[in-house]
C-alpha positions as CSV (number, residue, x, y, z in Angstrom):
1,X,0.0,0.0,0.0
2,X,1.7,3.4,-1.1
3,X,2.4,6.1,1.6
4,X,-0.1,8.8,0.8
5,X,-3.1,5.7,1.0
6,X,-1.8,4.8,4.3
7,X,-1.4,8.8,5.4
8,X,-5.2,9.2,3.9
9,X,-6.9,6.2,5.8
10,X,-5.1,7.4,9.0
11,X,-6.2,11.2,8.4
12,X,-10.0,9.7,7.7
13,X,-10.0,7.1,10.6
14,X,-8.8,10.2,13.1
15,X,-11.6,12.3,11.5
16,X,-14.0,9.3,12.0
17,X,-13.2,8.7,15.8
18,X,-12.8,12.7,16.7
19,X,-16.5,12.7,15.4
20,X,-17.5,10.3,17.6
21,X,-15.8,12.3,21.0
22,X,-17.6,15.4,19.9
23,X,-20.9,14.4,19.8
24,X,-20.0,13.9,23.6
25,X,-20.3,17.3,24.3
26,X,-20.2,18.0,28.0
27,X,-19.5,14.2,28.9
28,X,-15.7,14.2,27.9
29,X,-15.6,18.2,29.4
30,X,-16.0,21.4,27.4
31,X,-12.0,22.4,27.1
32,X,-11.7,18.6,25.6
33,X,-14.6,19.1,23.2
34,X,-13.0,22.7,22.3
35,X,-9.1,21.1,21.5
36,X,-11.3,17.6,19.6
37,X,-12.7,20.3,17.3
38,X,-9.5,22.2,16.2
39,X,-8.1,18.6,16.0
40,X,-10.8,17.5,13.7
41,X,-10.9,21.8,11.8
42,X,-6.8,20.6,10.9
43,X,-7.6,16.7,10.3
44,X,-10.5,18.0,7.7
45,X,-7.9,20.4,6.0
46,X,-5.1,17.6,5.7
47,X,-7.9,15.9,4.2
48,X,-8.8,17.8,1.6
49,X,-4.7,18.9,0.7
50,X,-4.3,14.8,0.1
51,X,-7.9,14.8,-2.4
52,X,-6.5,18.0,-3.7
53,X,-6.8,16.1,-7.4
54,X,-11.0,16.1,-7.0
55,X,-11.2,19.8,-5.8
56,X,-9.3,20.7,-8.9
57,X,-11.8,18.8,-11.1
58,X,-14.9,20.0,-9.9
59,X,-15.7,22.1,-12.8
60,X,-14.5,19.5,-15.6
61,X,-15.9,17.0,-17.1
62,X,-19.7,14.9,-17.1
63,X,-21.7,15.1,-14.1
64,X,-23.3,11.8,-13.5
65,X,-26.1,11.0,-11.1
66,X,-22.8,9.1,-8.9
67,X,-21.1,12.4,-9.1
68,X,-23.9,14.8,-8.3
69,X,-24.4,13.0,-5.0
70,X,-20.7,13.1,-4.0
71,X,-20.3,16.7,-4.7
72,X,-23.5,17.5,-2.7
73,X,-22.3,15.7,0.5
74,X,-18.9,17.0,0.0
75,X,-20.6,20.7,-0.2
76,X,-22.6,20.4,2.7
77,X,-19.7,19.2,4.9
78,X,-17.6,22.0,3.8
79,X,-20.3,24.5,4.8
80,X,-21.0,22.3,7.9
81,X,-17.3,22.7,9.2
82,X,-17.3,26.1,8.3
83,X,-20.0,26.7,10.3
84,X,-19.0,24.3,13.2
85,X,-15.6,26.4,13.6
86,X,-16.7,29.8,13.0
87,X,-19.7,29.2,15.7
88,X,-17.3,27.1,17.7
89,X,-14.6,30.1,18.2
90,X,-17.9,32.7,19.1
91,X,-19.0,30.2,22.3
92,X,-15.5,29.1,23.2
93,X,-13.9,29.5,26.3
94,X,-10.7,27.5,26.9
95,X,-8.6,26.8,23.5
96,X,-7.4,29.8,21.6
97,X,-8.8,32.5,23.5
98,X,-6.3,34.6,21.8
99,X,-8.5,34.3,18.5
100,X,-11.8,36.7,19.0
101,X,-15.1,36.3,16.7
102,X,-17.6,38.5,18.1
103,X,-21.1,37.5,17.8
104,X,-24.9,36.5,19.4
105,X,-23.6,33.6,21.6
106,X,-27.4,32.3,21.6
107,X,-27.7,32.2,17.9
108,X,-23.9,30.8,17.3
109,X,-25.2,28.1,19.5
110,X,-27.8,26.8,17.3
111,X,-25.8,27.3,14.4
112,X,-23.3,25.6,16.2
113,X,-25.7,23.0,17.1
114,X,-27.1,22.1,13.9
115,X,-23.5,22.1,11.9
116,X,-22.5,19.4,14.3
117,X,-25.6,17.1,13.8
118,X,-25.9,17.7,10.2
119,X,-22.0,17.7,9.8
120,X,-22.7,14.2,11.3
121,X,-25.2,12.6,9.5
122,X,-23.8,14.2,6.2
123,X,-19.5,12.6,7.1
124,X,-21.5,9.5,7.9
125,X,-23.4,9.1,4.4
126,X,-19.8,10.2,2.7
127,X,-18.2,7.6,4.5
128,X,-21.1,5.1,3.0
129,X,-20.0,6.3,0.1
130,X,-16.6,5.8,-0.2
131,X,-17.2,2.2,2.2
132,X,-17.0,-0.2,-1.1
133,X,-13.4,1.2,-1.9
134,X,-12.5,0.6,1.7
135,X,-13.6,-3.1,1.3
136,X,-11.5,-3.1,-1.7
137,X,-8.5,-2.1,-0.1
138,X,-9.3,-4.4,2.8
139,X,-9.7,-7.5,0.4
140,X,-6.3,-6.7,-1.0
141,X,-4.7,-7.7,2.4
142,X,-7.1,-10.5,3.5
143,X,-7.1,-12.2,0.2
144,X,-9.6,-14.9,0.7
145,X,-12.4,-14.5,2.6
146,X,-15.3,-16.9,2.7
147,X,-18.5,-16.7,1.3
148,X,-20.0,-17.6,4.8
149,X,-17.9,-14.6,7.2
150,X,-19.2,-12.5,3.9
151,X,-22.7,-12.3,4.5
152,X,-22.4,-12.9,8.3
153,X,-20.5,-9.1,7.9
154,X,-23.3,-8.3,5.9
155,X,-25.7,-9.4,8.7
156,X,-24.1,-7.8,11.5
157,X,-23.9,-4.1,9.6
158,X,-27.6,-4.8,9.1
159,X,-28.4,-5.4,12.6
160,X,-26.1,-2.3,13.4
161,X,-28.3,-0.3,11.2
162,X,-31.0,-1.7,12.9
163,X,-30.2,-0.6,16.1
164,X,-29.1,2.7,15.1
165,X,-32.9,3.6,14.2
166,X,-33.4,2.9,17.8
167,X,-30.5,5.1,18.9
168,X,-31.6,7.7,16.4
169,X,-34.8,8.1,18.1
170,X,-34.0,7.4,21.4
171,X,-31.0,9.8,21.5
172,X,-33.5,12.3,19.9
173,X,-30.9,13.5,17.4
174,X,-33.6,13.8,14.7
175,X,-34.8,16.8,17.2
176,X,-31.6,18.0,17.5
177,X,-30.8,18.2,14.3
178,X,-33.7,20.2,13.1
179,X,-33.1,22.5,16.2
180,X,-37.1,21.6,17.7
181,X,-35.1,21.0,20.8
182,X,-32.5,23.5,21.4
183,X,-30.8,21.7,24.6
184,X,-28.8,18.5,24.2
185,X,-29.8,16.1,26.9
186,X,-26.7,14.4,28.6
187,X,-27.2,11.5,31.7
188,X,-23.7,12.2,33.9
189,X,-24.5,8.8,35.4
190,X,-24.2,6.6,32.1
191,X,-21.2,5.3,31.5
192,X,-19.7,6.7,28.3
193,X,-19.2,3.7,25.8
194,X,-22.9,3.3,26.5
195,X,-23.4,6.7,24.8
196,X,-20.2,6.1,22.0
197,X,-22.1,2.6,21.1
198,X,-25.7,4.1,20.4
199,X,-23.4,7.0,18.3
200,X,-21.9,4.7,16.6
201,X,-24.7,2.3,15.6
202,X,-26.2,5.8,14.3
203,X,-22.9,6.3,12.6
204,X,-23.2,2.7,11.3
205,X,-26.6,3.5,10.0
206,X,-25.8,6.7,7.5
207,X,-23.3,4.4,6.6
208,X,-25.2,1.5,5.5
209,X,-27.5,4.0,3.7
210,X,-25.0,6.1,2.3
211,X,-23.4,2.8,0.8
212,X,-26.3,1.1,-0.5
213,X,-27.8,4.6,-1.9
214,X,-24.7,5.0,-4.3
215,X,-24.7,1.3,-5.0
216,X,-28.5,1.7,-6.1
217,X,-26.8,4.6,-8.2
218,X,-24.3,2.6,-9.6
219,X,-26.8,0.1,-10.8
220,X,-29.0,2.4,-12.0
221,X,-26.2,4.0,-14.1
222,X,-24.6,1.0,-15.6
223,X,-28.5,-0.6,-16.3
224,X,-28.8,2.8,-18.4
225,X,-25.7,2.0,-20.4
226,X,-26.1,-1.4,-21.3
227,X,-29.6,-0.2,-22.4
């Protein structure tokens, strides 16, 4: 595996987990939350230095059904970040106090609020995307896998993506998300890999649709060629 494919799973797997931490909000602390997201603000910009090659062929070429969707989740995470870090630096109050945004505290917290959720949702269907090129690098070091473990993979992700309905609704992220409740409900007395696992069967679920959405594109597309 070449250097900059190992340096751009590491930069996306660091991305994926600081996601994670800071949906925890006030459970891992306020000053940790604050340092995750500069962490994640410089992980996203490495990012997109590394997939410098798409930004610079964004206005070239055929736009396909596949492509439209990648450049509208790629869009709406850009604009989600943005609005994440420009909010973020307005309410905080430990990292980089030297660097002053003044603004309506209340209203950078709902904009603050909503960039997170959406920011999450949307990173998690772009990750869907992307997920059958990450099996493909994946089959290139575990050569022969059996048609059994196959579909009991297959089987687990769907029961993940069960569960993450659950935790969708029971974490009331849909509500959070949409700003009809403004206040992000944390219990100080669950442990936190209770809280990470219901994230990350949420996670798991934008995944699963995210995957099989551009594989239904895929399909669709190649069924209009051979026609």
């Amino acid at each position: 595996m070449k250097q900059k494919t190992i340096l751009k799973t590491a930069v996306d797997i660091g991305m994926t987990v600081m996601l994670l931490l800071l949906m925890t909000y006030e459970l891992i602390g306020k000053a940790m939350h604050e340092w995750i997201g500069i962490g994640m603000f410089v992980l996203f910009i490495i990012h997109h230095i590394l997939n410098r090659k798409w930004g610079r062929s964004v206005f070239k070429g055929k736009y396909t059904p596949m492509r439209i969707w990648q450049t509208v989740l790629v869009i709406g995470i850009f604009l989600t970040m943005a609005s994440s870090m420009y909010s973020g630096v307005i309410l905080f109050k430990h990292a980089l106090l030297f660097v002053s945004i003044q603004g309506r505290r209340a209203f950078a917290r709902k904009i603050h609020m909503a960039s997170a959720y959406g920011g999450f949702v949307l990173m998690s269907l772009h990750l869907g995307l992307h997920w059958g090129m990450m099996m493909g690098m994946a089959r290139r070091i575990v050569r022969k896998v059996p048609a059994a473990v196959k579909w009991l993979l297959r089987g687990i992700a769907a029961l993940m993506a069960g569960y993450g309905i659950y935790a969708f609704i029971r974490r009331e992220i849909g509500l959070y998300l949409f700003l009809q409740n403004q206040y992000v409900f944390f219990d100080f007395e669950e442990p936190l890999i209770f809280f990470l696992a219901d994230y990350m069967a949420v996670m798991a679920l934008f995944v699963w649709l995210g995957h099989y959405f551009s594989k239904g594109l895929r399909y669709i597309i190649q069924k209009k060629k051979s026609a």
